[in-house]
TIMI-2910 file (N, C-alpha, C, CB; in pm, 1 decimal, decimal comma, always signed):
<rs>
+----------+----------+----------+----------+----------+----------+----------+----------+----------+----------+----------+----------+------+
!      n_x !      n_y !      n_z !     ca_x !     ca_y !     ca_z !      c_x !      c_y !      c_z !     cb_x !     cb_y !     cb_z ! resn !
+----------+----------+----------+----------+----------+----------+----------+----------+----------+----------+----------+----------+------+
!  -7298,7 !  +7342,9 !  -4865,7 !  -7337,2 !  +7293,6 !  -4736,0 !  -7412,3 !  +7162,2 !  -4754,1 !  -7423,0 !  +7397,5 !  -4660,4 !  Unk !
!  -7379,9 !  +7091,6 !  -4673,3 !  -7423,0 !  +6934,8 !  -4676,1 !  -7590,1 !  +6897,0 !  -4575,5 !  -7264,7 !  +6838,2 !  -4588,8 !  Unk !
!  -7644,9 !  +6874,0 !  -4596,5 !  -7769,7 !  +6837,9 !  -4514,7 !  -7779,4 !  +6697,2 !  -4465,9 !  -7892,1 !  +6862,6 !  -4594,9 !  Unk !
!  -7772,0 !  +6649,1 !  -4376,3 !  -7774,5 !  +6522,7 !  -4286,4 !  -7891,3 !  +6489,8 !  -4188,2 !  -7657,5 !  +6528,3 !  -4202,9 !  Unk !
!  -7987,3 !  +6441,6 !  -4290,7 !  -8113,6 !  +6389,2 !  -4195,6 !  -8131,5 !  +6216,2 !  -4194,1 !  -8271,0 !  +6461,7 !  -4264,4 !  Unk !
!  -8161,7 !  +6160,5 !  -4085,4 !  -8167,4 !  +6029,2 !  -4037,1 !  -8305,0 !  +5998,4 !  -4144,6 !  -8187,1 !  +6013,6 !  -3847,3 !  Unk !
!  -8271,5 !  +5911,0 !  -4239,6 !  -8421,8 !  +5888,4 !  -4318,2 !  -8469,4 !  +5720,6 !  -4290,8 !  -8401,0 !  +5920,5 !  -4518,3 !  Unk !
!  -8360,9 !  +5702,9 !  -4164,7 !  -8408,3 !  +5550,7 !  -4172,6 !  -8558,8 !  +5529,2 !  -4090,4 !  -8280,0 !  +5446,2 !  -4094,1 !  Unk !
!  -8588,9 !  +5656,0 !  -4047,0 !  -8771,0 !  +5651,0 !  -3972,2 !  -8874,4 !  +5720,9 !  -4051,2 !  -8790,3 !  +5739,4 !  -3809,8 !  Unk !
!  -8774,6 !  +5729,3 !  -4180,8 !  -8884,8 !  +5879,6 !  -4275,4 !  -9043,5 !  +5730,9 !  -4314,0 !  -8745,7 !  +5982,6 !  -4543,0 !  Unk !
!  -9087,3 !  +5834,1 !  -4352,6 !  -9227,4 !  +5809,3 !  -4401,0 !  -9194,4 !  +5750,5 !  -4633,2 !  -9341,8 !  +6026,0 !  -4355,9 !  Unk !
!  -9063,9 !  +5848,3 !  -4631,2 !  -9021,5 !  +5830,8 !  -4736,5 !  -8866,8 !  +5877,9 !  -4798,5 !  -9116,3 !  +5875,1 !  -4790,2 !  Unk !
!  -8796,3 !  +5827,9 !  -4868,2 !  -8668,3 !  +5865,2 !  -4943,5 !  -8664,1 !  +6004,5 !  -5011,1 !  -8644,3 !  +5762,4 !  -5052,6 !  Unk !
!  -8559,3 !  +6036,1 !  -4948,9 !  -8551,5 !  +6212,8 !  -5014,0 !  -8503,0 !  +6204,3 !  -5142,7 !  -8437,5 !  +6330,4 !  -4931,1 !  Unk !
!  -8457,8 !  +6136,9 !  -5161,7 !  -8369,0 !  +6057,1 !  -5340,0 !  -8269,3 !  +6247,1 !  -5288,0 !  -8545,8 !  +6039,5 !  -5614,2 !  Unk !
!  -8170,2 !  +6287,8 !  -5403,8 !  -8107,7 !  +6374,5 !  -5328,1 !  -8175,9 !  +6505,5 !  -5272,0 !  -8005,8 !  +6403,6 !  -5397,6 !  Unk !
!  -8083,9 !  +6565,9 !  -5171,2 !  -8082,2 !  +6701,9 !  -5086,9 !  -8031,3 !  +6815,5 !  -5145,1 !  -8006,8 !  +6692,1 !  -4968,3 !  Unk !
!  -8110,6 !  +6913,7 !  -5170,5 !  -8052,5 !  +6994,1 !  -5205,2 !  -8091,2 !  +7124,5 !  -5192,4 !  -8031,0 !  +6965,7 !  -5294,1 !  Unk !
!  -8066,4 !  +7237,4 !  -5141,1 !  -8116,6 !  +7400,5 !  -5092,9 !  -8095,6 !  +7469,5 !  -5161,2 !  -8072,1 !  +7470,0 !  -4988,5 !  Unk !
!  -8187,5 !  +7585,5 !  -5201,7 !  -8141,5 !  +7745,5 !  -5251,6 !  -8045,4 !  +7755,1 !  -5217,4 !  -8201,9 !  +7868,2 !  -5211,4 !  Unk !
!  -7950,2 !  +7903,9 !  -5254,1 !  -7864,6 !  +7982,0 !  -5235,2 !  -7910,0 !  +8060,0 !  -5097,6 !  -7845,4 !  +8057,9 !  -5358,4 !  Unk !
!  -8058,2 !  +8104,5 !  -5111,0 !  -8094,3 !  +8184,0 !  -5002,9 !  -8117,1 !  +8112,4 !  -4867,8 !  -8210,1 !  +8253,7 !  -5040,1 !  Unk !
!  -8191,1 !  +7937,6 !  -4884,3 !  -8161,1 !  +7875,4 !  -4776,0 !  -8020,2 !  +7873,7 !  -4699,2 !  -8193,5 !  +7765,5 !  -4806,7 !  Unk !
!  -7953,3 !  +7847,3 !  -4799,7 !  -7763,7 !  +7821,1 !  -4732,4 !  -7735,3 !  +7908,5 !  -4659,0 !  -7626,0 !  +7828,9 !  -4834,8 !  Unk !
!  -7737,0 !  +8023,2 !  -4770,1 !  -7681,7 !  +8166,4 !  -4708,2 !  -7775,6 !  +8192,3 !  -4501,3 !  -7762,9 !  +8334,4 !  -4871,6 !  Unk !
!  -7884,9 !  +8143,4 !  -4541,3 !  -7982,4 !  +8182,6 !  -4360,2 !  -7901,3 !  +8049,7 !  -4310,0 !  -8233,3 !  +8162,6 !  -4341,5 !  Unk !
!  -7857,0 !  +7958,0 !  -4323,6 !  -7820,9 !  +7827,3 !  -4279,9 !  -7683,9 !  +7843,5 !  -4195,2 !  -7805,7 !  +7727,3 !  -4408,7 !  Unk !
!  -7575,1 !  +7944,3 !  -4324,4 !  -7472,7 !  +7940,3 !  -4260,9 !  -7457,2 !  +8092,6 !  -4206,5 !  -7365,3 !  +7882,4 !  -4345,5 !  Unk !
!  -7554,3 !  +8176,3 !  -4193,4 !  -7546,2 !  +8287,5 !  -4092,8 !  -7664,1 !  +8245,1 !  -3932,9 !  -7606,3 !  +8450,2 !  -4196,6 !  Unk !
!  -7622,5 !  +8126,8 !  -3931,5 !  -7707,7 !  +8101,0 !  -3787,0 !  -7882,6 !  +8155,1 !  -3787,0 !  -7616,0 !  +8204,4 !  -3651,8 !  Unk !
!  -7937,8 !  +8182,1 !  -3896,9 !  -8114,3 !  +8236,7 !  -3873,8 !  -8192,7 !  +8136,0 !  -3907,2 !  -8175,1 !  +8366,9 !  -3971,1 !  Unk !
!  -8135,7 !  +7974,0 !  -3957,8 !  -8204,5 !  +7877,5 !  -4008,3 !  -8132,7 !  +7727,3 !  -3983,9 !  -8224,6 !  +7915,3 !  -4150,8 !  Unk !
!  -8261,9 !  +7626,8 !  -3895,9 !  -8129,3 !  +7505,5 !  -3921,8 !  -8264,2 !  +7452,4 !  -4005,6 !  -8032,3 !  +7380,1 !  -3754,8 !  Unk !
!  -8221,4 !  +7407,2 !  -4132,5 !  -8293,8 !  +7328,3 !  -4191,0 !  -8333,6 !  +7199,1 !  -4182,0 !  -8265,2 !  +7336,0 !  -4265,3 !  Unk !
!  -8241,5 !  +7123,2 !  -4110,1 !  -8254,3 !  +6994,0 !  -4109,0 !  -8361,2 !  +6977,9 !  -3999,1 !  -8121,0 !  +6921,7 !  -4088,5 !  Unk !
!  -8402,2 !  +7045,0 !  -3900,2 !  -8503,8 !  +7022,6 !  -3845,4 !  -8614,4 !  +7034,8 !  -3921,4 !  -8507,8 !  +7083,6 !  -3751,5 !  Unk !
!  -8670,8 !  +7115,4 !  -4009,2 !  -8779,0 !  +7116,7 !  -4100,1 !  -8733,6 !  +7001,8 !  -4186,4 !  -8803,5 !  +7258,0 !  -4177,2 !  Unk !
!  -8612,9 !  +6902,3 !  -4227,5 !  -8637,5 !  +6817,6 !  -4329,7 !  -8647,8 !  +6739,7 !  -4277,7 !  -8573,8 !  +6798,1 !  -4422,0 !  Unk !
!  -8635,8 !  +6693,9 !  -4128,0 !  -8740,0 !  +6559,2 !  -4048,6 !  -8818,6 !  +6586,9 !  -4086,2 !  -8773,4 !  +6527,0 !  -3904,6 !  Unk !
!  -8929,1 !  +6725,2 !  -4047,8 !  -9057,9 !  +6709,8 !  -4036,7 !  -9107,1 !  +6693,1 !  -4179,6 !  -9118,4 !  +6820,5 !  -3961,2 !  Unk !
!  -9054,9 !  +6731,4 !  -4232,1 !  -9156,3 !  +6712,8 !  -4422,2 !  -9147,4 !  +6546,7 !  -4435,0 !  -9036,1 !  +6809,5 !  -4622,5 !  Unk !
!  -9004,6 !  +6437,9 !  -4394,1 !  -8995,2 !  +6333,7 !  -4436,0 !  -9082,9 !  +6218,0 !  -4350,2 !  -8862,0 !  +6320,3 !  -4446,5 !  Unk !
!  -9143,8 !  +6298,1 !  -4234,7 !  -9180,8 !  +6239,9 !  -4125,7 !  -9317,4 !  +6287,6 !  -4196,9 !  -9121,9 !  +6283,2 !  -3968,8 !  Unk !
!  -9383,8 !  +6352,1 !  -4258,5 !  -9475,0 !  +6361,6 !  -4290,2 !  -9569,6 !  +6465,1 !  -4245,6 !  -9497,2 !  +6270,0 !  -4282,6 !  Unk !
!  -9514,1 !  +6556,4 !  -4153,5 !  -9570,8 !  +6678,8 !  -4074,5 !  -9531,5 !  +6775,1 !  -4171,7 !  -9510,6 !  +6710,2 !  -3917,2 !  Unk !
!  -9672,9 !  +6821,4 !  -4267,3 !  -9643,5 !  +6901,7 !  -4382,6 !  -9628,9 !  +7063,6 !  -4327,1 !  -9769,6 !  +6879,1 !  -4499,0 !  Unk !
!  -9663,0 !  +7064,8 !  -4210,5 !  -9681,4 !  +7214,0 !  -4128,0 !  -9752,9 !  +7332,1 !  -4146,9 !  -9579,9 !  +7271,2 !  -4120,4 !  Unk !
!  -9725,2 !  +7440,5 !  -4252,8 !  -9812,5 !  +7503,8 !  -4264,5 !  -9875,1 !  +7521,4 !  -4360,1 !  -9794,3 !  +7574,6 !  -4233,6 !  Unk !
!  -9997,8 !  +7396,8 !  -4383,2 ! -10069,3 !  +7410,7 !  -4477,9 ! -10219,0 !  +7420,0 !  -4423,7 ! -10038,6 !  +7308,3 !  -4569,3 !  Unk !
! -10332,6 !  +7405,4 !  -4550,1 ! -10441,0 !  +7391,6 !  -4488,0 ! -10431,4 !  +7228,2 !  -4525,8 ! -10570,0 !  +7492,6 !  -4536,2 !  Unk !
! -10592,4 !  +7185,1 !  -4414,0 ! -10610,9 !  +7032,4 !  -4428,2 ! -10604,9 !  +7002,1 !  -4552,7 ! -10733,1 !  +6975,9 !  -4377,4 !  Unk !
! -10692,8 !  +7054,5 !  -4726,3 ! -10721,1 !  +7000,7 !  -4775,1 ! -10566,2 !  +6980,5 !  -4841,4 ! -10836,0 !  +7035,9 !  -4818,9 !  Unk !
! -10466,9 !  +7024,9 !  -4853,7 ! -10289,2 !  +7033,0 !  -4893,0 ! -10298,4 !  +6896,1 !  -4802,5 ! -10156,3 !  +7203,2 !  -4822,9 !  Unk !
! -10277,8 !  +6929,1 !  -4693,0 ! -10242,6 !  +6792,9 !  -4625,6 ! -10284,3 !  +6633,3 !  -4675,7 ! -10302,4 !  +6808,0 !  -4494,2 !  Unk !
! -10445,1 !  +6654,4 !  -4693,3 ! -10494,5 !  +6547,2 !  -4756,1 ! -10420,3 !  +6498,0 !  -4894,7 ! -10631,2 !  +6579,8 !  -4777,3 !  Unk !
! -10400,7 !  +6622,3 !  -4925,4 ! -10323,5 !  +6617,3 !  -5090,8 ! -10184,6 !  +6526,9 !  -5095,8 ! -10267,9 !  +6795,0 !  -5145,3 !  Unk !
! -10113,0 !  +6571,7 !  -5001,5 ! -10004,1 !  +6545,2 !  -4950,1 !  -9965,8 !  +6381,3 !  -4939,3 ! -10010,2 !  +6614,1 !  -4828,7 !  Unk !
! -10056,8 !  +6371,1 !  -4824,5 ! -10090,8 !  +6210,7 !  -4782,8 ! -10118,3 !  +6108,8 !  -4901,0 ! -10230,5 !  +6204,7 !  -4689,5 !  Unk !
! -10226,6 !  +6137,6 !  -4967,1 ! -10238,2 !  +6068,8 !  -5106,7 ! -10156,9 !  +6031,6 !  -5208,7 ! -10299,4 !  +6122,8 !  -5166,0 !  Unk !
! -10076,7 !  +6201,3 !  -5196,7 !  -9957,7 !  +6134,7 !  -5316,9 !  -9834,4 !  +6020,0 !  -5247,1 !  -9849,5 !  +6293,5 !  -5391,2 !  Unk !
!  -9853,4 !  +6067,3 !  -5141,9 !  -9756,3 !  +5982,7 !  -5040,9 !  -9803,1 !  +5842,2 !  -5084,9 !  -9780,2 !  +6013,2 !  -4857,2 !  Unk !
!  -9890,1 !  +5827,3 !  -5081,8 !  -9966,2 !  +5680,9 !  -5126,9 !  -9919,4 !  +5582,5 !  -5248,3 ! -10112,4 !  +5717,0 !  -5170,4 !  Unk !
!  -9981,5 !  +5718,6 !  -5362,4 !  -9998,5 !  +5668,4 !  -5487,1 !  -9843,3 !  +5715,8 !  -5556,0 ! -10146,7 !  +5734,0 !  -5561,3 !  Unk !
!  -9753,8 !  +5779,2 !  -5477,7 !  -9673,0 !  +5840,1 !  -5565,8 !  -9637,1 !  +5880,6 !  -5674,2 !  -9628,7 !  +5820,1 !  -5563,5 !  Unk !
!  -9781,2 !  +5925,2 !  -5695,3 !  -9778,0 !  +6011,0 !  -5857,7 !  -9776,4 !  +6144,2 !  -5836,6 !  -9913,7 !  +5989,7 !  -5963,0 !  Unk !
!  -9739,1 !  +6200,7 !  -5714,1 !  -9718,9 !  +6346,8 !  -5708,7 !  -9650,2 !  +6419,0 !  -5634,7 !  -9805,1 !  +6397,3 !  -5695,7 !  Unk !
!  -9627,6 !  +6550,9 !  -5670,7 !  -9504,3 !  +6613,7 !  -5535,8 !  -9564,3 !  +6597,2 !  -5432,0 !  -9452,8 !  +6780,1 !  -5525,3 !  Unk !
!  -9422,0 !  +6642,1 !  -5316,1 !  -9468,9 !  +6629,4 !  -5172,9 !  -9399,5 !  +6777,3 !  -5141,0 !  -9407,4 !  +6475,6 !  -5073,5 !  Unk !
!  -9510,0 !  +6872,8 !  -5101,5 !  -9511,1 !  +7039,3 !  -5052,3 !  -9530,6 !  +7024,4 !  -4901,8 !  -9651,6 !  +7146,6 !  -5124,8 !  Unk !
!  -9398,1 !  +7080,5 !  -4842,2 !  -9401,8 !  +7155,3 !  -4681,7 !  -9394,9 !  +7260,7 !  -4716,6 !  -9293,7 !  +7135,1 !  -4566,3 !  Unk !
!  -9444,0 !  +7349,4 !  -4611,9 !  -9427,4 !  +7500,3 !  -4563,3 !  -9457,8 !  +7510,4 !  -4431,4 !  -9514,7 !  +7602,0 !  -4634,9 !  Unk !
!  -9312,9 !  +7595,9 !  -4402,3 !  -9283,0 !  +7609,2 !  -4255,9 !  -9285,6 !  +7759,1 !  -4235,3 !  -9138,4 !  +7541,5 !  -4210,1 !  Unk !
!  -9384,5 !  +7860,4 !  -4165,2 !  -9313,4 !  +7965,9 !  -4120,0 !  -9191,3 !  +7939,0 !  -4012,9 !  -9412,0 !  +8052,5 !  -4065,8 !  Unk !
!  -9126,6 !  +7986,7 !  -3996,3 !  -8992,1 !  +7977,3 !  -3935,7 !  -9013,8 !  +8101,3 !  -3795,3 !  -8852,5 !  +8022,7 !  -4073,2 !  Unk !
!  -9022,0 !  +8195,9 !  -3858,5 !  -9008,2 !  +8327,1 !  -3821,2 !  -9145,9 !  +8387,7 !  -3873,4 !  -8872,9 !  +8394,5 !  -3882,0 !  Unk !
!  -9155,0 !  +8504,7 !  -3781,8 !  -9256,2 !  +8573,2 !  -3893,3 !  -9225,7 !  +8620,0 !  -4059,5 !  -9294,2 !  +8704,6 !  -3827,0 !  Unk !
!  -9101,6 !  +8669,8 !  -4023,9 !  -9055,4 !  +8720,9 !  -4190,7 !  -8987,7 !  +8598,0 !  -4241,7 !  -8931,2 !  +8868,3 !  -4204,7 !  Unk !
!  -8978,8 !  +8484,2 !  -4195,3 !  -8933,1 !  +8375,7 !  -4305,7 !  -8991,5 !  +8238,6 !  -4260,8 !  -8759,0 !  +8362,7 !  -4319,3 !  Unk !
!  -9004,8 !  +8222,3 !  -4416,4 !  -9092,1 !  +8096,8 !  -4431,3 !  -8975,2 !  +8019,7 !  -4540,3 !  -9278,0 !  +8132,9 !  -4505,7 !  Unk !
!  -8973,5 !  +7889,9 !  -4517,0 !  -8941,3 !  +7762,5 !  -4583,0 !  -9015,4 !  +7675,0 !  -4632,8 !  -8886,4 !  +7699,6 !  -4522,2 !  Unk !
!  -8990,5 !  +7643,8 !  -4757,4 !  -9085,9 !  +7574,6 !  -4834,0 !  -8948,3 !  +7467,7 !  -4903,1 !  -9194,6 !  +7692,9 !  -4955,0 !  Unk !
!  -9014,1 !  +7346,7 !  -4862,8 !  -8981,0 !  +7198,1 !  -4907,1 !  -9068,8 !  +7087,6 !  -5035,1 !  -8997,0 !  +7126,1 !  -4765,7 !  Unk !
!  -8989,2 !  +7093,2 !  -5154,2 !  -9114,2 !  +6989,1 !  -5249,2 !  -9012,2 !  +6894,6 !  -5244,8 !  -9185,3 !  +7034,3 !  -5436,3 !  Unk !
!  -9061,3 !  +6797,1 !  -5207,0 !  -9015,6 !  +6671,1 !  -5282,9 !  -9091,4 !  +6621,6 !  -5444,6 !  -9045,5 !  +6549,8 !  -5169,7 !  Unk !
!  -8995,7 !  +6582,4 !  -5537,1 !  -9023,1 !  +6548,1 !  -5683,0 !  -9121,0 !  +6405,0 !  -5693,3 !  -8866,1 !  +6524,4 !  -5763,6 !  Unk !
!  -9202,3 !  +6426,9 !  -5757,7 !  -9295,3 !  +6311,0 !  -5780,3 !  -9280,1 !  +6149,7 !  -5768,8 !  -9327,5 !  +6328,1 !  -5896,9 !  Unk !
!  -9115,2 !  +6152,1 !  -5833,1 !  -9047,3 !  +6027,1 !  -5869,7 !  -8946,3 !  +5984,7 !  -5725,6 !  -8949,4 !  +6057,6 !  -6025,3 !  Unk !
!  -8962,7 !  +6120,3 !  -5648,8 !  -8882,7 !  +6115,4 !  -5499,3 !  -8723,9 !  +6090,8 !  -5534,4 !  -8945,6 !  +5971,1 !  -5388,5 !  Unk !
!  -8668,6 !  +6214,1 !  -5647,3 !  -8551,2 !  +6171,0 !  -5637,0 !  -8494,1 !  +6264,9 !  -5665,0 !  -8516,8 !  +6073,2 !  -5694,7 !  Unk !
!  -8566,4 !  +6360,2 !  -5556,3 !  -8471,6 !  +6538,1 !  -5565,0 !  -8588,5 !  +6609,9 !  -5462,9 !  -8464,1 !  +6650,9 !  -5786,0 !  Unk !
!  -8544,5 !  +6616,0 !  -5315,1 !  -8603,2 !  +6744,7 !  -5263,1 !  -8538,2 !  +6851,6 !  -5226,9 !  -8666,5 !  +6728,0 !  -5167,9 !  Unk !
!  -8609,3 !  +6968,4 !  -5269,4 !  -8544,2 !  +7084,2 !  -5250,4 !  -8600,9 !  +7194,0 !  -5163,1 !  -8523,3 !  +7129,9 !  -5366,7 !  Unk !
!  -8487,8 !  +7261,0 !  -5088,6 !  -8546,6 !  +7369,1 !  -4955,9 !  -8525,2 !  +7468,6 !  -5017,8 !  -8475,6 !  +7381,4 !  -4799,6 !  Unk !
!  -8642,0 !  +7598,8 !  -5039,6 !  -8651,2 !  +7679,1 !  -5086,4 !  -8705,3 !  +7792,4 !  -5042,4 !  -8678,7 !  +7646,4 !  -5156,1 !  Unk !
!  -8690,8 !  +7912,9 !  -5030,7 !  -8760,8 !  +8008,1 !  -4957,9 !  -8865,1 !  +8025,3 !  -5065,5 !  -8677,3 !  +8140,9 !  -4909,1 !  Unk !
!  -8984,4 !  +8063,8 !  -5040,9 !  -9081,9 !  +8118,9 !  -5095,3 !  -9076,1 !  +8222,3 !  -5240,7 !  -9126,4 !  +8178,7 !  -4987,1 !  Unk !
!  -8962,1 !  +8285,2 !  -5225,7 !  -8953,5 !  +8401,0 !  -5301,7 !  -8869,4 !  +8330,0 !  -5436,6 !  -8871,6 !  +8535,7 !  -5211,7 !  Unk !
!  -8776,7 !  +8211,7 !  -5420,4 !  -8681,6 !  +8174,8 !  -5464,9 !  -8762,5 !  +8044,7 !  -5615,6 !  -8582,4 !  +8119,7 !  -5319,3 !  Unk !
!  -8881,9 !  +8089,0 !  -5562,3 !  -9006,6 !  +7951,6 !  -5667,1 !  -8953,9 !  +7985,9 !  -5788,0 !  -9223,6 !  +7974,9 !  -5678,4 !  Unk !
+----------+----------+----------+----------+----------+----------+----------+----------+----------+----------+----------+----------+------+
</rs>
């Protein structure tokens, strides 16, 4: 499955896209659209973290010496978790369980 997010307003370059098995599988049984959570991580709305993650977040955004962590509850029983790679040239959608 292919992921198609507009990055020409991102905050930053996803360098490539790429999902779990378990993302796909919720993706292509209709319980998950991902690409709405991969605006928000590239847009910079880390979601469910605490502030001091966020702060964390923002900084590396800066200095780009470090990953970039979303977490989205979705649902109550599912949560999505997004890192982008330090060097920004591999983010991956991952369920929680799938680390």
């Amino acid at each position: 499955m292919t992921l198609v997010a507009s990055v020409s307003s991102s905050r930053f370059s996803p360098g490539q896209v790429i999902m779990t098995c378990g993302v796909e599988d919720l993706a292509l049984r209709g319980r998950l659209n991902p690409v709405s959570y991969l605006r928000r991580h590239l847009n910079g709305d880390w979601g469910d973290l605490s502030d001091d993650d966020k702060r964390l977040n923002n900084a590396a955004l800066k200095s780009g010496e470090d990953r970039l962590f979303s977490s989205y509850q979705v649902k109550p029983d599912l949560k999505l978790w997004i890192i982008t790679e330090w060097d920004r040239s591999v983010t991956t959608l991952l369920l929680p369980n799938e680390y």
